[in-house]
OpenMM code with the backbone's topology and positions (N, CA, C; nanometers):
from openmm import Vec3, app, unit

residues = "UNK UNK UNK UNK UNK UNK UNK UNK UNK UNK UNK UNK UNK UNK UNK UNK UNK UNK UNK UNK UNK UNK UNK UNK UNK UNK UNK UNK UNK UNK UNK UNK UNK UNK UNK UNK UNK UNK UNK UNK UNK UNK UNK UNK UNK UNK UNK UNK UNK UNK UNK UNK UNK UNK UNK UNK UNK UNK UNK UNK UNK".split()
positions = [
    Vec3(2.4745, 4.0103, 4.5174),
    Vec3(2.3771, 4.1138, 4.5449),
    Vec3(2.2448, 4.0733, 4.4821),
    Vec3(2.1130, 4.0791, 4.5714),
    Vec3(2.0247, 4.0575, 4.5113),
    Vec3(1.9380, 4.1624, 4.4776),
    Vec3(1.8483, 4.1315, 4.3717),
    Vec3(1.7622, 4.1982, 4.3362),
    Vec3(1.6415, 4.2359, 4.4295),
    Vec3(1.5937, 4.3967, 4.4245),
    Vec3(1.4783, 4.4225, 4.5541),
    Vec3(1.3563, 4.3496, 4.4866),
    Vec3(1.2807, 4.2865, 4.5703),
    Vec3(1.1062, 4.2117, 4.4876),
    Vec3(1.0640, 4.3228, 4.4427),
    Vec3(0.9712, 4.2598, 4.3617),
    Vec3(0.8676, 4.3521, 4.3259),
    Vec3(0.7057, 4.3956, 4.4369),
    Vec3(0.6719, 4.5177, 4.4278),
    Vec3(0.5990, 4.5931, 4.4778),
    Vec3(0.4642, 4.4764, 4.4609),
    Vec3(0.3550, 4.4824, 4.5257),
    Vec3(0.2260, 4.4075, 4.5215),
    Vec3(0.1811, 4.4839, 4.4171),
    Vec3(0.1945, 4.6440, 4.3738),
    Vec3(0.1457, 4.7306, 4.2667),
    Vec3(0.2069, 4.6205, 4.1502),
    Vec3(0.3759, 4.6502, 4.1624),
    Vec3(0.3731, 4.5941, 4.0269),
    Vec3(0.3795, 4.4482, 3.9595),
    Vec3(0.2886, 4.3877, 4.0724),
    Vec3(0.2975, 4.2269, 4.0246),
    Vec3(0.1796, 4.2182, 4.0182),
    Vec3(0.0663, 4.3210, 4.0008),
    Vec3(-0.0826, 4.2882, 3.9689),
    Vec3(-0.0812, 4.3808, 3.8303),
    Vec3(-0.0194, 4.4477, 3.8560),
    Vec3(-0.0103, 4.5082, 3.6875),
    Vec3(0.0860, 4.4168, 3.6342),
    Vec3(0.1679, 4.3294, 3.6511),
    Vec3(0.2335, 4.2650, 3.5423),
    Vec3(0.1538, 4.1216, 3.5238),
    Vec3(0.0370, 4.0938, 3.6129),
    Vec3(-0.0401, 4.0203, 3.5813),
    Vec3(-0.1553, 4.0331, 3.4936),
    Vec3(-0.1590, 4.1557, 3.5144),
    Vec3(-0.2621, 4.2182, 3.3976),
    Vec3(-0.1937, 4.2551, 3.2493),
    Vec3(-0.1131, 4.2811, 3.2644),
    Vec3(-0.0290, 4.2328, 3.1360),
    Vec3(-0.0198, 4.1372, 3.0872),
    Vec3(0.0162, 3.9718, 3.1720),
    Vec3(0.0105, 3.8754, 3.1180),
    Vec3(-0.0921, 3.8374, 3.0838),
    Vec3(-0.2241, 3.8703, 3.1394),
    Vec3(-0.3616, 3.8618, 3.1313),
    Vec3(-0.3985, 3.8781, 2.9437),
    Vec3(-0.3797, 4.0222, 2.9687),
    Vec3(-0.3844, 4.0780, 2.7917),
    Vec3(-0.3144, 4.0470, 2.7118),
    Vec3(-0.1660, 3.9586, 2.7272),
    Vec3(-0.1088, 3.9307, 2.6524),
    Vec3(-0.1636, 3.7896, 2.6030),
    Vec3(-0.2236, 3.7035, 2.7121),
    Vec3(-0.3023, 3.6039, 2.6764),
    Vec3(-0.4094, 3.6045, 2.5938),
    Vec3(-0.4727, 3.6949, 2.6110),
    Vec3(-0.6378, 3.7380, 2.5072),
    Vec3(-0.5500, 3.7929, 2.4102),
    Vec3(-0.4865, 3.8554, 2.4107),
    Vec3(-0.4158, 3.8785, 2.2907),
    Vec3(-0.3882, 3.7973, 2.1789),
    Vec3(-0.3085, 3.7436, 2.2378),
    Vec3(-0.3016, 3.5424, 2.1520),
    Vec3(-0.4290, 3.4807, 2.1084),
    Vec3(-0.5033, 3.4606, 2.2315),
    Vec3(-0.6616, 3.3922, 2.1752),
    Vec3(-0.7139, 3.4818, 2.0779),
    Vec3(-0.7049, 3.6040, 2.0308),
    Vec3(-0.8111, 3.6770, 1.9811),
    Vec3(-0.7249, 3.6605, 1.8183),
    Vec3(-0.5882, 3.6897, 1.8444),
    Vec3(-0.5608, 3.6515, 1.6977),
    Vec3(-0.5013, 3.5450, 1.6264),
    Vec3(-0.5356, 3.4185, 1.7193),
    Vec3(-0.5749, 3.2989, 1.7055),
    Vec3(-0.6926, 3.2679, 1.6309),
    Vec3(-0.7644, 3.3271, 1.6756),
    Vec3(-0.9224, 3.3686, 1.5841),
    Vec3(-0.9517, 3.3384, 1.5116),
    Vec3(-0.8721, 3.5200, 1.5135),
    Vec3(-0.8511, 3.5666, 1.3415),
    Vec3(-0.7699, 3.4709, 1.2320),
    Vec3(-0.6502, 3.4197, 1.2424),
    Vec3(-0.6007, 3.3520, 1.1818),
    Vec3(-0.7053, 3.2078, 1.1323),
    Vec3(-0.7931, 3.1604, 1.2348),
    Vec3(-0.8552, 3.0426, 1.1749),
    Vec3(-0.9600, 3.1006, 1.0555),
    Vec3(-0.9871, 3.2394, 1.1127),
    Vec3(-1.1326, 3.2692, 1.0170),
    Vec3(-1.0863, 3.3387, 0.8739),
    Vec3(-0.9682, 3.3861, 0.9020),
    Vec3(-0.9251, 3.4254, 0.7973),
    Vec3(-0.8635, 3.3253, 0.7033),
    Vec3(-0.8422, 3.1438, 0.8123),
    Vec3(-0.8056, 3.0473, 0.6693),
    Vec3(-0.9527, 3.0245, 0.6292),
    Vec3(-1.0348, 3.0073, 0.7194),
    Vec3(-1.1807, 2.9898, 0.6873),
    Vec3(-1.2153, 3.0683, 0.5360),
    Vec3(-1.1867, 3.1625, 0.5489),
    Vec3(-1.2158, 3.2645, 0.4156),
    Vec3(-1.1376, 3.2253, 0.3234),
    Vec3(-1.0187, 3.1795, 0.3243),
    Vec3(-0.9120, 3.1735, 0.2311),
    Vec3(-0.9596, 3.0369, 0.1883),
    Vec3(-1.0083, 2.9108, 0.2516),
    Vec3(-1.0399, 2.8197, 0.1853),
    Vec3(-1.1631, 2.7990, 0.1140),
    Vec3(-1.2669, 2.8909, 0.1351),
    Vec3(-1.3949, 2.9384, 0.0552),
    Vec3(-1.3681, 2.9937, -0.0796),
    Vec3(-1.2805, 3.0995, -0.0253),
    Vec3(-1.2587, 3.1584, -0.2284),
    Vec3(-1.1704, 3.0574, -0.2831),
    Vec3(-1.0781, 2.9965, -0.2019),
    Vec3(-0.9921, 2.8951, -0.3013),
    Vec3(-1.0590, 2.7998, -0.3767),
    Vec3(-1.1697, 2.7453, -0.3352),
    Vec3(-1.2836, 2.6373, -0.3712),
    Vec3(-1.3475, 2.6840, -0.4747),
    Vec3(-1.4219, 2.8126, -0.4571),
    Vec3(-1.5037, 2.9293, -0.5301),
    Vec3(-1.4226, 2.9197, -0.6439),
    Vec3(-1.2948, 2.9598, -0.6596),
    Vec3(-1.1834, 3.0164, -0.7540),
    Vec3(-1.2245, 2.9077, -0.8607),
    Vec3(-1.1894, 2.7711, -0.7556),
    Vec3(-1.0895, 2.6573, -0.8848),
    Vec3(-1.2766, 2.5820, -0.9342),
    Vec3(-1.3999, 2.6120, -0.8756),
    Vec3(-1.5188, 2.5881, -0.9468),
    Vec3(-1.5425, 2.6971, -1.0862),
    Vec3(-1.5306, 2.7752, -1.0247),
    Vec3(-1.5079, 2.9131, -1.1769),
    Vec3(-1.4310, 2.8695, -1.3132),
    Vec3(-1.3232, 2.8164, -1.2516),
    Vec3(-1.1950, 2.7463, -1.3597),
    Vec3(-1.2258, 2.6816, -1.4240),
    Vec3(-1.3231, 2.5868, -1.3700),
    Vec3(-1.3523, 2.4731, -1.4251),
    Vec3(-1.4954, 2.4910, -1.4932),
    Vec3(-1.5902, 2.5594, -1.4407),
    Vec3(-1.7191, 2.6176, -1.5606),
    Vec3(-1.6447, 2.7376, -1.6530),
    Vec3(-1.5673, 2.7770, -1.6466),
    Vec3(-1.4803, 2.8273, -1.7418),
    Vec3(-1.4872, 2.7457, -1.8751),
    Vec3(-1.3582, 2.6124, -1.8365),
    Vec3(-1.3102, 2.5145, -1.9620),
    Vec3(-1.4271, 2.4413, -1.9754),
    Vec3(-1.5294, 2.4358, -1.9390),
    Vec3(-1.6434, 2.3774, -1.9391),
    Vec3(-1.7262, 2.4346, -2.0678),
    Vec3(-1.7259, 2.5456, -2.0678),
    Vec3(-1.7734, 2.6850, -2.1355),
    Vec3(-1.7133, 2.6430, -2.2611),
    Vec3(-1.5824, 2.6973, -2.2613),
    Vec3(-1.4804, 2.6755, -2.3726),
    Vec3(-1.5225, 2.6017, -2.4599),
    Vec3(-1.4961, 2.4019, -2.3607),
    Vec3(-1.5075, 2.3050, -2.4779),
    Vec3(-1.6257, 2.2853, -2.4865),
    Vec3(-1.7573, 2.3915, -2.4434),
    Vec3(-1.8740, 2.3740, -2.5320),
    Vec3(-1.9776, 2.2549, -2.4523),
    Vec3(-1.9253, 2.2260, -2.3191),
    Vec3(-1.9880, 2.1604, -2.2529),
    Vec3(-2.0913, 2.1624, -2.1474),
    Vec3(-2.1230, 2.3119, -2.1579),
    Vec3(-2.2381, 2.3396, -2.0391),
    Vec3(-2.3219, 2.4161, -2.0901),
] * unit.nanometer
topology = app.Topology()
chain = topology.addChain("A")
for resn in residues:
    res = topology.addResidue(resn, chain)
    for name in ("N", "CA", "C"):
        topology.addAtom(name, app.Element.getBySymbol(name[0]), res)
């Protein structure tokens, strides 16, 4: 027994679904790069602090 096709309705709405499910992906694809973008700025930021820190300490700056 086979399955009835689908309607022309619901194969342009399930294309528009796949549509948004695609931008979906790209958009928090994004996000994920900009948010390592950020994450590798303060990590840099962080470990320069650290280091004019012990800098401080042993009286060297």
């Amino acid at each position: 027994m086979t399955q009835p096709s689908m309607s022309e309705q619901e194969q342009r709405e399930l294309a528009e679904l796949l549509e948004l499910a695609k931008l979906t992906e790209q958009r928090a694809k994004e996000l994920c790069d900009l948010t390592l973008e950020i994450d590798q700025k303060y990590e840099k930021r962080f470990a320069q602090l650290k280091v004019a820190e012990k800098l401080k300490r042993a009286g060297l700056s």
